[in-house]
C-alpha positions as CSV (number, residue, x, y, z in Angstrom):
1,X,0.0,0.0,0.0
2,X,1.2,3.3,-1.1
3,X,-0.2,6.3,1.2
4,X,-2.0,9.0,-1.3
5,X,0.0,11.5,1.2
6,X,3.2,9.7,0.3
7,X,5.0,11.6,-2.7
8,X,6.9,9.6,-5.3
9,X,8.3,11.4,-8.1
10,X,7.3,9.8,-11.8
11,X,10.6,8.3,-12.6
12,X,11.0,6.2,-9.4
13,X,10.7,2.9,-9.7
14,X,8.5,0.6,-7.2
15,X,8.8,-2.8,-7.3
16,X,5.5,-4.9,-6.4
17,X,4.6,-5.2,-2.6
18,X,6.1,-2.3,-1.4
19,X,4.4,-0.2,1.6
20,X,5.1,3.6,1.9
21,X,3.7,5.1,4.9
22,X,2.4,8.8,4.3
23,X,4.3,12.2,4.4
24,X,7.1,10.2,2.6
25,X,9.6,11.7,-0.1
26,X,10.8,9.2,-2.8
27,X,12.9,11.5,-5.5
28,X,13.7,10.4,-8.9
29,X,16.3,7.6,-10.2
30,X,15.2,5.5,-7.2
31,X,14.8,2.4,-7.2
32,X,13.5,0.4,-4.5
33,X,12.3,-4.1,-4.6
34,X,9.5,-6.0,-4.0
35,X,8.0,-5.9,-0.3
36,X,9.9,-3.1,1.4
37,X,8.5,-1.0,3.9
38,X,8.9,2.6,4.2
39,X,7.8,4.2,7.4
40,X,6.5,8.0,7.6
41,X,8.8,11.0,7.0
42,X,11.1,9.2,5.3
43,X,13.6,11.0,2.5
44,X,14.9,8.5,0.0
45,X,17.1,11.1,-2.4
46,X,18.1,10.7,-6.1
47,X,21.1,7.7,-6.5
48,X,19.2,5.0,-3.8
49,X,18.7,1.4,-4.9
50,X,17.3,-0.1,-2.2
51,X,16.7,-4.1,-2.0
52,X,13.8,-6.5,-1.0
53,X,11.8,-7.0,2.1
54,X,13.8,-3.7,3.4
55,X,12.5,-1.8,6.5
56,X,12.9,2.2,6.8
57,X,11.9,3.8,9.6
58,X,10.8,7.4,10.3
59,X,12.9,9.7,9.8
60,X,15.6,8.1,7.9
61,X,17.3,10.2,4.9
62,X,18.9,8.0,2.1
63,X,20.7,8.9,-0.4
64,X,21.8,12.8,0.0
65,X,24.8,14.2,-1.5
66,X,27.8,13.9,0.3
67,X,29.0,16.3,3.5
68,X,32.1,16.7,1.1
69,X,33.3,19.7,-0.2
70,X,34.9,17.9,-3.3
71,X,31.4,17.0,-4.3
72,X,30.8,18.5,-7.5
73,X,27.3,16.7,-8.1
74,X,28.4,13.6,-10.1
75,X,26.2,10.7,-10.7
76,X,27.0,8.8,-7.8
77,X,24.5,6.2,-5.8
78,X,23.6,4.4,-2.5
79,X,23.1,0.8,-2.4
80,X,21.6,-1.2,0.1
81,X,20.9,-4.5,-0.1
82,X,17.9,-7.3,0.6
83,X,16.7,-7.4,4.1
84,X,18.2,-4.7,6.0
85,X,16.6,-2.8,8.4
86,X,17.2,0.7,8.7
87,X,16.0,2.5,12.2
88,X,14.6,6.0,12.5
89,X,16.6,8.9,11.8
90,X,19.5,7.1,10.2
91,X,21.7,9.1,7.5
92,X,23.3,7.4,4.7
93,X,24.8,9.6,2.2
94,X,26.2,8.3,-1.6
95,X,29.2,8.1,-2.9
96,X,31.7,10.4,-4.3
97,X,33.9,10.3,-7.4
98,X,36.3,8.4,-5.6
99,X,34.2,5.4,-5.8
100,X,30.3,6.3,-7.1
101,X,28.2,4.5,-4.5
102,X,28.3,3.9,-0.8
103,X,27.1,0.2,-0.1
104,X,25.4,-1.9,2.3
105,X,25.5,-5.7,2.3
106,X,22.2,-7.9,3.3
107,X,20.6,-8.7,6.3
108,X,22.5,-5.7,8.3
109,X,20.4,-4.0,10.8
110,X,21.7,-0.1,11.2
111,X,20.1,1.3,14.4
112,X,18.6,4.6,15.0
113,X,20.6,8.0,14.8
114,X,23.4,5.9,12.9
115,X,25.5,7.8,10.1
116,X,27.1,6.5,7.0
117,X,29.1,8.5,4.8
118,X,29.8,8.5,1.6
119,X,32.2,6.0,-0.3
120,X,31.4,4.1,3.0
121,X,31.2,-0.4,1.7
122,X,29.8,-2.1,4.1
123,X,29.3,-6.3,4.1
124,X,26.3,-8.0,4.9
125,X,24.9,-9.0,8.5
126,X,26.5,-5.9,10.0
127,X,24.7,-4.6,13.4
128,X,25.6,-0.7,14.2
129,X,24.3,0.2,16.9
130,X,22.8,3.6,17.9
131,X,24.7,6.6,17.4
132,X,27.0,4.8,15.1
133,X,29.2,7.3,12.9
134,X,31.1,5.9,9.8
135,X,33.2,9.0,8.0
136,X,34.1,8.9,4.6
137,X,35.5,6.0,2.5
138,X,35.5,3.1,5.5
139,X,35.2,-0.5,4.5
140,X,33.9,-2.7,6.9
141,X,33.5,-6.7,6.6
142,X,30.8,-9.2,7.0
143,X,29.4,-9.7,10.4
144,X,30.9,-6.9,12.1
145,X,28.9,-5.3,15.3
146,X,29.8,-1.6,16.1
147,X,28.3,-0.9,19.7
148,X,26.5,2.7,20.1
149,X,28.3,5.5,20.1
150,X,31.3,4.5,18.0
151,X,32.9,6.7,16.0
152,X,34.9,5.7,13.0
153,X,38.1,7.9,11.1
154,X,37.4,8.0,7.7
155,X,39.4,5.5,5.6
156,X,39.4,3.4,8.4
157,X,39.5,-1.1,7.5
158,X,37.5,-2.7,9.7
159,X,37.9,-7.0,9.3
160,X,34.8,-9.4,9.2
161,X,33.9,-11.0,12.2
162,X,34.7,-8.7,14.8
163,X,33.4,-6.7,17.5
164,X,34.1,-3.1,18.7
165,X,32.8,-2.1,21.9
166,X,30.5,1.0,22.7
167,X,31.7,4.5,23.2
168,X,35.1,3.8,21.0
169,X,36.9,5.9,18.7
170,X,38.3,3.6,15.7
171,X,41.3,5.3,13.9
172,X,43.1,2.5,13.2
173,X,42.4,-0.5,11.2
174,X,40.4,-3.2,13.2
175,X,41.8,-6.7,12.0
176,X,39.0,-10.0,11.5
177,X,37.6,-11.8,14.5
178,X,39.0,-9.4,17.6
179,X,37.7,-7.5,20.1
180,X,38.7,-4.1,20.5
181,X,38.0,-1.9,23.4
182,X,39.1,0.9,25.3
183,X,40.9,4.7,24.5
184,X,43.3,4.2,22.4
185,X,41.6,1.6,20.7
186,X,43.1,-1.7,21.3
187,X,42.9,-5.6,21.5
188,X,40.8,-7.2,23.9
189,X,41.0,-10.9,22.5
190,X,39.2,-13.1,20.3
191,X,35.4,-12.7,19.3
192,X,34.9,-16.3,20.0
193,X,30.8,-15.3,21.3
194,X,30.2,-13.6,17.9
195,X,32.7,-17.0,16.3
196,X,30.3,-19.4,18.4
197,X,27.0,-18.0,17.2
198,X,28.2,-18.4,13.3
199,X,28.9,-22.4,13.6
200,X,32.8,-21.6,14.4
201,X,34.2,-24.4,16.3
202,X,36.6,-24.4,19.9
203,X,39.7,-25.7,17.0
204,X,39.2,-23.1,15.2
205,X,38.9,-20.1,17.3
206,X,42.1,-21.4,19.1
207,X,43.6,-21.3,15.8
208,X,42.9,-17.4,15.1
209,X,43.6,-16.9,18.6
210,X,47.0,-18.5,18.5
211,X,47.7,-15.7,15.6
212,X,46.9,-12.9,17.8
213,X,48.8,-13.9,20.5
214,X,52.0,-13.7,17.7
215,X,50.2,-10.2,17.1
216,X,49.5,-8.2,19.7
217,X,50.6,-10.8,23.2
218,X,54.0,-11.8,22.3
219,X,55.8,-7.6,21.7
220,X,57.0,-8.1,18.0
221,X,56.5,-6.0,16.1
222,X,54.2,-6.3,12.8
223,X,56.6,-7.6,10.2
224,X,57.9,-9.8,12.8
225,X,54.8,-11.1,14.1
226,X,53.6,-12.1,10.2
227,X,57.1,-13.8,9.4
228,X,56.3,-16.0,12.8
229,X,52.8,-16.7,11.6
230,X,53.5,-17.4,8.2
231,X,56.5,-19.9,9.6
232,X,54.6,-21.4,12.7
233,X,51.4,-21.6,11.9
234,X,49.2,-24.0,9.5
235,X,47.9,-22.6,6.8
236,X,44.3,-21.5,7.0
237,X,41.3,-19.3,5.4
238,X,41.8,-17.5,8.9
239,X,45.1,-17.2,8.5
240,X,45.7,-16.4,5.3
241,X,42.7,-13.8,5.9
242,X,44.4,-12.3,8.8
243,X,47.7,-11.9,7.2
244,X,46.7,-10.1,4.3
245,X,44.8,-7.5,6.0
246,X,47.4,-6.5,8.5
247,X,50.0,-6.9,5.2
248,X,47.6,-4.2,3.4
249,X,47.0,-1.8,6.0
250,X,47.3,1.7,5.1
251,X,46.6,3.6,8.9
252,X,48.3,0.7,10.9
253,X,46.5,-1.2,13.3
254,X,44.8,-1.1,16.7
255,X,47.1,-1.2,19.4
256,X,47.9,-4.8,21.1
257,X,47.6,-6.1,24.7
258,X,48.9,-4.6,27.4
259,X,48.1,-5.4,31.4
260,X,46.6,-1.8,31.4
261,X,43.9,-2.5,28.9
262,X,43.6,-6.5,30.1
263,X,42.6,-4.5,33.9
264,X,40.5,-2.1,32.6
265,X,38.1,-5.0,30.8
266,X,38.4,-6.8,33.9
């Protein structure tokens, strides 16, 4: 059911099922699939493909031009995927030149007050929680939880499979399946609830956590700590995964352990 007080400009296109609630602004070259739901006082702005069964709450504004001074109105777009659910006054704003679209994966749930900027790919069955700030051109992995408040550099690698806690300021790359916590930002072990939940085994996580202790326990330093790995332990998905993203980091990453940080959690 679309609301005769919704407005939908002429060159949007609907797919079948979809359910706009009223006082709702859909702008042209949008795009949005079969069965979503669009709540009230919604903006969805020129650029948004939006995917099936999606759920948009009040308030939310997809799809405006960048915060970004180098914006010169290019034909850029954002891209969310099938069966996300986006909460109320959530910002998500497309991409620049730099790389035309700011994307989110499936099944990720972004709650309410979140920001996304533009440039900004995101995997699928991400959870950001309240308050959630991503700057510019941040790529974040699959099944990644951000806790509220978090607050993201732009740029900023954040690996699949891990877990940042709430009230944290990320400006340093966040390697797969960790914990990170505290001010600086730093390791706090293993993800192994987040691990458990997704069919990951007790081998396995002692595996990944065997390469952090190289990382971030032991006091090498990186290019050390990846020679160890690559020589000590057996080759892996995990590992190999692991390895390459501290390889290609461009900020550096998190800081490791240190008894401070272990008290602190404690």
């Amino acid at each position: 059911m679309i609301h005769p007080l919704t407005y939908i400009h002429p060159e949007a296109k609907i797919g079948i099922n979809v359910s706009i609630d009223p006082f709702t602004t859909i702008h042209k070259n949008v795009e949005i699939g079969e069965g979503t739901w669009i709540g009230s006082n919604v903006t969805i702005m020129e650029g948004a493909r939006i995917g099936k069964n999606c759920r948009i709450f009040s308030g939310a504004v997809i799809s405006a031009i960048p915060q970004d001074l180098k914006f010169n109105g290019e034909d850029t777009y954002t891209i969310i995927g099938d069966n996300c659910t986006i909460r109320e006054c959530v910002t998500i704003n497309r991409g620049t030149s730099d790389r035309k679209k700011t994307q989110i994966g499936n099944n990720c749930l972004i709650m309410a007050y979140s920001h996304i900027a533009h440039d900004c790919l995101v995997g699928n069955y991400c959870i950001f929680s309240n308050n959630t700030t991503l700057a510019g051109h941040i790529n974040v992995g699959d099944n990644v939880v951000l806790a509220g408040l978090t607050a993201v550099q732009q740029f900023v690698r954040i690996g699949s499979h891990s877990f940042v806690t709430g009230g944290s300021l990320v400006r340093k790359d966040v390697p797969p399946y960790v914990k990170a916590a505290r001010e600086p930002l730093s390791y706090a072990g293993v993800n192994s609830v987040g691990l458990k939940r997704r069919g990951y085994d007790i081998q396995k996580i002692n595996h990944i956590l065997d390469i952090y202790r190289i990382i971030f326990v032991r006091g090498y330093n990186v290019s050390k700590a990846l020679d160890i790995i690559e020589a000590e332990i057996p080759v892996s998905d995990e590992r190999d995964e692991i390895v390459s993203f501290v390889r290609e980091t461009g900020r550096g990453i998190m800081r490791g352990y240190t008894r401070r940080n272990h008290d602190d959690l404690s």
